[in-house]
TORKOL-4160 file (C-alpha; in steps of 0.2 Angstrom, whole numbers, padded with zeros to 4 digits, m for minus):
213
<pt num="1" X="0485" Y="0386" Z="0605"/>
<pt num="2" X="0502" Y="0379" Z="0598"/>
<pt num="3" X="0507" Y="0396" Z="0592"/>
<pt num="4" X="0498" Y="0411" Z="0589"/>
<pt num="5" X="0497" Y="0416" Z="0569"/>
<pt num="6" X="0508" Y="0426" Z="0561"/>
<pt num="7" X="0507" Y="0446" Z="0562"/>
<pt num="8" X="0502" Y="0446" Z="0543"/>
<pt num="9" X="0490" Y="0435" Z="0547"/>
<pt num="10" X="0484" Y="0442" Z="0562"/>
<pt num="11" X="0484" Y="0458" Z="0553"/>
<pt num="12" X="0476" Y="0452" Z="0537"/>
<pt num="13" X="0461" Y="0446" Z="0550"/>
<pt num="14" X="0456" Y="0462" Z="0559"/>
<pt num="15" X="0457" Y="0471" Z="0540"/>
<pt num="16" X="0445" Y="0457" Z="0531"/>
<pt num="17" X="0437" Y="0458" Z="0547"/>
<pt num="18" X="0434" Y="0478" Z="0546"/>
<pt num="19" X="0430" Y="0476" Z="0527"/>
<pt num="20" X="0415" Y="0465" Z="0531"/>
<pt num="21" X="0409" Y="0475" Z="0544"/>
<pt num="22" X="0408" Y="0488" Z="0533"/>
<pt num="23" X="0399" Y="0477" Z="0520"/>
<pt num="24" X="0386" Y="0473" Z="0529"/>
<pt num="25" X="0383" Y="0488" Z="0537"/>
<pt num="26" X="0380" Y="0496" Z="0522"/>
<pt num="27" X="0370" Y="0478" Z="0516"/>
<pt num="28" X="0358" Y="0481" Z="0530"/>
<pt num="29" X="0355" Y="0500" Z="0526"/>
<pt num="30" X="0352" Y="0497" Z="0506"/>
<pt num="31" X="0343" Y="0480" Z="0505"/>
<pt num="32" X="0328" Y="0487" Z="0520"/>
<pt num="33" X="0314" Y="0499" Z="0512"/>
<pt num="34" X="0317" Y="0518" Z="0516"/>
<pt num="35" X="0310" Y="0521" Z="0531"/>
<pt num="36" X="0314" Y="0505" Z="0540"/>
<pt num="37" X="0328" Y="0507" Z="0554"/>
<pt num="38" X="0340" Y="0496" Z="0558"/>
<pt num="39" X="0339" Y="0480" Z="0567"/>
<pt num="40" X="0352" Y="0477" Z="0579"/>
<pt num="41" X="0349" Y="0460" Z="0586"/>
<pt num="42" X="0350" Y="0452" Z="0567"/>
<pt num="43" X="0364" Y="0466" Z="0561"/>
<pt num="44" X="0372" Y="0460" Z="0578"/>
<pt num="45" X="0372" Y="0440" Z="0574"/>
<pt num="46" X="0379" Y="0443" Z="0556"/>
<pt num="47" X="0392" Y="0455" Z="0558"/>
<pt num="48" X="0397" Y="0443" Z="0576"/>
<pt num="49" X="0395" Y="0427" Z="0565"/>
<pt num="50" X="0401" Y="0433" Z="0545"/>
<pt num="51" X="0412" Y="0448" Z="0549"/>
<pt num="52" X="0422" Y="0441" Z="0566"/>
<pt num="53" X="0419" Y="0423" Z="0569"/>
<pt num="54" X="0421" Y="0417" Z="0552"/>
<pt num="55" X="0437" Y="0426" Z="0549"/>
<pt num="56" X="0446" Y="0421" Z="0564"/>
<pt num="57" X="0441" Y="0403" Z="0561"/>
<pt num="58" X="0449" Y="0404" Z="0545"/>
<pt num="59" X="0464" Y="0410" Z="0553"/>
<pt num="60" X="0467" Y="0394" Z="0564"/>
<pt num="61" X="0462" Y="0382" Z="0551"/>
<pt num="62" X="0467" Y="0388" Z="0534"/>
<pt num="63" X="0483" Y="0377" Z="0527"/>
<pt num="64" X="0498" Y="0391" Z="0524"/>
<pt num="65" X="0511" Y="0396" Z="0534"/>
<pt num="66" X="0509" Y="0405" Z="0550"/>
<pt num="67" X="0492" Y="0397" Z="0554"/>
<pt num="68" X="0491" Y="0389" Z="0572"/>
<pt num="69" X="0482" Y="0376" Z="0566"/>
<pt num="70" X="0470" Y="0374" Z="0581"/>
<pt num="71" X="0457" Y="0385" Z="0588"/>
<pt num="72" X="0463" Y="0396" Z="0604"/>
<pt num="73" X="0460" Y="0391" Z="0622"/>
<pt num="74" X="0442" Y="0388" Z="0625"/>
<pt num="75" X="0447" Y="0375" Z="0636"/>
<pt num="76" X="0437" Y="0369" Z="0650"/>
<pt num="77" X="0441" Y="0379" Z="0668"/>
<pt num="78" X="0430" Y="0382" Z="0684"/>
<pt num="79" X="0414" Y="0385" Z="0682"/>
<pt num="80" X="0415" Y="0393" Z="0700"/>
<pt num="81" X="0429" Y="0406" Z="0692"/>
<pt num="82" X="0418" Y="0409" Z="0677"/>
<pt num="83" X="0404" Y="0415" Z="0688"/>
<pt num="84" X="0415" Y="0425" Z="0698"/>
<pt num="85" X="0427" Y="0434" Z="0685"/>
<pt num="86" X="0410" Y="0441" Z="0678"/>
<pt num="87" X="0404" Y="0446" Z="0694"/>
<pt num="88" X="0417" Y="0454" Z="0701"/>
<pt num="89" X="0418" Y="0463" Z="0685"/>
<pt num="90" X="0402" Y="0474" Z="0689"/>
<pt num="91" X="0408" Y="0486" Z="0699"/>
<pt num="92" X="0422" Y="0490" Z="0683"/>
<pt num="93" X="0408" Y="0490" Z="0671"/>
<pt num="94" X="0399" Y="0503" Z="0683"/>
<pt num="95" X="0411" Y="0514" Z="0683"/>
<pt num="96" X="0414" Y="0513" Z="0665"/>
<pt num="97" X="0398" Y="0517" Z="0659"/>
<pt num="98" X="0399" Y="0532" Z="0671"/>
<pt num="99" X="0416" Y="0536" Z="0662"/>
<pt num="100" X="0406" Y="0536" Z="0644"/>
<pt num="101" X="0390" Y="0546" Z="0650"/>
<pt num="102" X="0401" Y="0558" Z="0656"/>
<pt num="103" X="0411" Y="0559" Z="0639"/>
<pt num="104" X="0396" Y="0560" Z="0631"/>
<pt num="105" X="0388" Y="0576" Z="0642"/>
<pt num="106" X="0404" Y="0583" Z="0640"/>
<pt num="107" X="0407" Y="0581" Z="0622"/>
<pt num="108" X="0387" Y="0583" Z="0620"/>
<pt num="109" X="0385" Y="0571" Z="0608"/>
<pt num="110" X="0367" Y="0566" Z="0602"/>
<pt num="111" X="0365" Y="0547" Z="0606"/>
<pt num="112" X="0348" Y="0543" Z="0598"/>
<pt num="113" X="0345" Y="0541" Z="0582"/>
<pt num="114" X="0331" Y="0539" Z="0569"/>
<pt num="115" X="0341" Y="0525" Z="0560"/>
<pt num="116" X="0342" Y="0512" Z="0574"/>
<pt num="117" X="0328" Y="0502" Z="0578"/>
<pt num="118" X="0321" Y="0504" Z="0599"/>
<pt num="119" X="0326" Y="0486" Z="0608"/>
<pt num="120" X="0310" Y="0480" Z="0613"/>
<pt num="121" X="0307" Y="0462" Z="0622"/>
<pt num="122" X="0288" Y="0461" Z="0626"/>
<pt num="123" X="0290" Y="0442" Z="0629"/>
<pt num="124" X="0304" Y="0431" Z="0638"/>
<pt num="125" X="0310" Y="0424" Z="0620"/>
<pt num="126" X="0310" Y="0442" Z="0612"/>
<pt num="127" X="0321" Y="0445" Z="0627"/>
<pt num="128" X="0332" Y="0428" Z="0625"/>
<pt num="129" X="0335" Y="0432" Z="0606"/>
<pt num="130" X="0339" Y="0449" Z="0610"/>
<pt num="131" X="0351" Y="0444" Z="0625"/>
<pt num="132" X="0360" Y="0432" Z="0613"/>
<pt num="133" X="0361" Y="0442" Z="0597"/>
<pt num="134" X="0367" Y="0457" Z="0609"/>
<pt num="135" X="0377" Y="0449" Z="0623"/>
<pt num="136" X="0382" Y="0432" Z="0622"/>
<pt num="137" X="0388" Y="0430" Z="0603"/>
<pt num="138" X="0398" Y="0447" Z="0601"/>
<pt num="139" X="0405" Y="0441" Z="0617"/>
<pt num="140" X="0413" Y="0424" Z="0610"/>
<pt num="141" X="0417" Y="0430" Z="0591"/>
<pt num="142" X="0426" Y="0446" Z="0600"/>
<pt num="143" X="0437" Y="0437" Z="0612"/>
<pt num="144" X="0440" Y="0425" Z="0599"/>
<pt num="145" X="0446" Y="0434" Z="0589"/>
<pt num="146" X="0454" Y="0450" Z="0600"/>
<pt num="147" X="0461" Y="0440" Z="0613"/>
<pt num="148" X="0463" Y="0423" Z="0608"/>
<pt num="149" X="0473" Y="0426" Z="0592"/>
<pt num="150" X="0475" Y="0445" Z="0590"/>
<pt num="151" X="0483" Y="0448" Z="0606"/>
<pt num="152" X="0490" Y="0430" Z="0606"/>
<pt num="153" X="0500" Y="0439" Z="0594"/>
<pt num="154" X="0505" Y="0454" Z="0599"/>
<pt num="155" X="0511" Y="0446" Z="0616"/>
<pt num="156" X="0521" Y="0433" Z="0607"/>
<pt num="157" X="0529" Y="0450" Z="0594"/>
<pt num="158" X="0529" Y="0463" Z="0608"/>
<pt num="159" X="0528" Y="0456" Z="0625"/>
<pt num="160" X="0512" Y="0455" Z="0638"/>
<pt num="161" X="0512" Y="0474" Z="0644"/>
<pt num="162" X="0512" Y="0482" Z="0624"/>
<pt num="163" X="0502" Y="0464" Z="0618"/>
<pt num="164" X="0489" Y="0468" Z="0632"/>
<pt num="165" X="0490" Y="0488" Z="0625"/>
<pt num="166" X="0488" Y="0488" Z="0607"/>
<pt num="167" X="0474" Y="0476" Z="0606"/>
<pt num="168" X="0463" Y="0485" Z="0619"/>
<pt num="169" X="0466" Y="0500" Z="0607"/>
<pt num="170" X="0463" Y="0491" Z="0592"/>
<pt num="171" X="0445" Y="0483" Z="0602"/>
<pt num="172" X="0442" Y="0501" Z="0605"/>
<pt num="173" X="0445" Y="0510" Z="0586"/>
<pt num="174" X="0435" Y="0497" Z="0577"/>
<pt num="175" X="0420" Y="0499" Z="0588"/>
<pt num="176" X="0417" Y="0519" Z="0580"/>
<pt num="177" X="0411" Y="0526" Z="0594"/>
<pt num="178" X="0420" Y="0542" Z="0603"/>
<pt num="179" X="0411" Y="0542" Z="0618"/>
<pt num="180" X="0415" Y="0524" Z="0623"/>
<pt num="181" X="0433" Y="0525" Z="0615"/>
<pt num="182" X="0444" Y="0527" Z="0633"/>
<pt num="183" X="0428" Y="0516" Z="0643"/>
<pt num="184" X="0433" Y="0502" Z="0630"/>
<pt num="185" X="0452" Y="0503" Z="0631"/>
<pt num="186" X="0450" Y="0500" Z="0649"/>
<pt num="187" X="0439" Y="0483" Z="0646"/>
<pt num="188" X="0450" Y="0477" Z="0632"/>
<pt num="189" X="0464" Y="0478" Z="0645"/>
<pt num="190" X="0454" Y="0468" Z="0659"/>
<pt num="191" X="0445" Y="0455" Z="0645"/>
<pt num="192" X="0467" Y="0455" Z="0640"/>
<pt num="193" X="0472" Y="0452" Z="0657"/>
<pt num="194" X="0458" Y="0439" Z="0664"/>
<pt num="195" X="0465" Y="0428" Z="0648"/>
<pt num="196" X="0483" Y="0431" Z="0654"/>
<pt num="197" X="0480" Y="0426" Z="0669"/>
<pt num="198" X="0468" Y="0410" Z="0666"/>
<pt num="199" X="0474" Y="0405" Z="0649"/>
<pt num="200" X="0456" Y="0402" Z="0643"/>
<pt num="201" X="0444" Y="0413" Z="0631"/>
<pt num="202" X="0429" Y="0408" Z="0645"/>
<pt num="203" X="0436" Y="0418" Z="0660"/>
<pt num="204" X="0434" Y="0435" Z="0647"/>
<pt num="205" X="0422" Y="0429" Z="0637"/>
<pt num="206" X="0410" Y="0426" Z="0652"/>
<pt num="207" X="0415" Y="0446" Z="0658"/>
<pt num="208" X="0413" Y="0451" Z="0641"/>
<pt num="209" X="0394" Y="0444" Z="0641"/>
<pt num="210" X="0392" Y="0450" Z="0657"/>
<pt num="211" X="0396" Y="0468" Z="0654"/>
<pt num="212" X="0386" Y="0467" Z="0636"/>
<pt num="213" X="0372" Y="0461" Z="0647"/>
């Protein structure tokens, strides 16, 4: 990336970004008959593709002032250090779930829900759609748009340590979910620092699959 967009611009994403998640959401709930539940693989793949991707896209490409102008850093690294930042991720991504169902028993929160529908993958390709709608694409249309240009951003305006900061906060509110809020500040800051580090979207985005997985 040349530059990282503006903060309106960066700013004006995340809220259109919010907006159409909320559109959606609320879509999915009044287009389905009464009794159906929702279907998180499909509600998964057009909030990562309409409500994330497609914003942050138009951000890099859209001719006014403050656009970069390019897409950010997806640029090709070692395969070897791909593999390995995902894996030596796990013991992290143990430790947070632990973190959130201890959250949860303390706070006793009720995580099912008769308005989700059960994950089920009775064959290998219900399993591969499942995996991709769940895993793989929140992973790339997320760090695109929370690390590549959100925090792009902020570490341009504010510097590495309150860029790396405020967009794992920011990851973490937009997810709605007060049982994973301080498990998911903690891997926005290590999906933040993984692309500080390497410079490329893949090193995080490959731990951020990883940990959906």
């Amino acid at each position: 990336m040349s530059q990282p967009p503006s903060l309106r611009r960066a700013g004006a994403v995340l809220l259109t970004s919010i907006i159409l998640m909320v559109v959606v959401t609320v879509a999915f709930y009044v287009l389905q008959a009464p009794p159906a539940r929702l279907n998180i693989p499909w509600f998964s793949v057009v909030v990562s593709l309409g409500a994330v991707l497609a914003p942050s896209l138009i951000a890099c490409y859209w001719p006014a002032a403050g656009a970069p102008g390019e897409l950010p850093p997806y640029r090709q690294v070692s395969g070897w250090l791909i593999a390995g930042v995902a894996f030596a991720s796990l013991p992290l991504y143990v430790l947070f779930a632990l973190l959130q169902v201890g959250i949860t028993q303390l706070l006793a929160f009720e995580r099912g829900t008769t308005l989700v529908e059960p994950l089920s993958a009775s064959t290998f390709q219900a399993f591969l759609w499942i995996w991709l709608a769940i895993a793989v694409l929140p992973a790339l249309s997320e760090e695109l748009m929370y690390r590549g240009l959100l925090q792009s951003t902020a570490v341009e305006r504010w510097g590495p340590l309150w860029g790396l900061i405020t967009t794992a906060v920011l990851f973490s509110v937009i997810h709605m979910d007060p049982t994973g809020f301080i498990s998911r500040i903690l891997m926005g800051l290590w999906f933040g620092f993984l692309f500080l580090r390497t410079g490329s979207l893949w090193a995080s985005t490959s731990a951020h699959a990883f940990n959906n997985t």
